[in-house]
GUPANU-101767 format. One line per field, with one value per residue (C-alpha): residue in one letter; z, y, x. Coordinates in steps of 0.05 Angstrom, whole numbers, plus 5000, padded with zeros to 4 digits. Example, Ala and Ser with C-alpha at 12.3 -4.5 7.8 and 13.67 -1.06 7.14 Angstrom:
residuo [A,S]
c3 [5156,5143]
c2 [4910,4979]
c1 [5246,5273]
This chain:
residuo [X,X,X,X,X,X,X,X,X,X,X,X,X,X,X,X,X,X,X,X,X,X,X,X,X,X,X,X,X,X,X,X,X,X,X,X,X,X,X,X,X,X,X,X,X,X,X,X,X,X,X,X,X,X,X,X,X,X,X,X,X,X,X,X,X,X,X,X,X,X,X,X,X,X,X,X]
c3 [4845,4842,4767,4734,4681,4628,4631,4599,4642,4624,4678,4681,4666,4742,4754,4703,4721,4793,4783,4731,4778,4835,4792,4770,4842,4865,4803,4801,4744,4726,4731,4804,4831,4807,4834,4904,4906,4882,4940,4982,4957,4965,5029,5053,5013,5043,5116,5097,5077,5138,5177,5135,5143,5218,5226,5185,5230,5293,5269,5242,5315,5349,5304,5318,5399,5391,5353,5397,5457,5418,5404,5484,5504,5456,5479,5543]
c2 [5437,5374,5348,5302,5250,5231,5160,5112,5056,5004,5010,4964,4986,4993,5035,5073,5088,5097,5141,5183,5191,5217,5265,5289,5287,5327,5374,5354,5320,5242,5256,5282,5237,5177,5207,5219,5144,5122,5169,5133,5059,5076,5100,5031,4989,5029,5017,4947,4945,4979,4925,4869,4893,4894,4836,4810,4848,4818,4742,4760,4781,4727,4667,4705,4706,4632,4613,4649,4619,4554,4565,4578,4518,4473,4503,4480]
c1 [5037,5069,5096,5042,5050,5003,4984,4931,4894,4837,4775,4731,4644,4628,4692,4681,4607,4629,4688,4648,4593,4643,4669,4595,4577,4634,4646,4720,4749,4748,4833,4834,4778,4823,4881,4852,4828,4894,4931,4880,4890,4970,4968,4930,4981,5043,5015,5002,5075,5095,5064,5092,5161,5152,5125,5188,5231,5202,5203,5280,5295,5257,5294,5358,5346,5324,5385,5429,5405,5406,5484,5495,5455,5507,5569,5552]
């Protein structure tokens, strides 16, 4: 099992009712349901990133080939 860390957060009423149905729902604690949502919400924020950074990448190559064939169009 991976090492936990004790932490305190602030939920707002409707999380707090949602999350604390999940967990009554499911018969898992209040703990893992918000961890498994937060694994969740993670994972859709790293692929987001994943995507930014490409995106990034391509535009960063694209200005590159544009000012490279800029540079060989002046030298001419």
């Amino acid at each position: 099992m991976a090492k936990k860390h004790r932490t305190q957060i602030l939920l707002e009423e409707e999380q707090f009712q949602l999350l604390s149905r999940i967990a009554e729902l499911e018969g898992r604690s209040m703990s893992d349901i918000a961890r498994r949502v937060m694994d969740a919400g993670f994972a859709v924020l790293r692929d987001d990133l994943e995507s930014a950074v490409k995106r990034v990448r391509i535009i960063n190559e694209g200005r590159a080939a544009y000012n490279t064939g800029s540079e060989s169009k002046e030298q001419s």
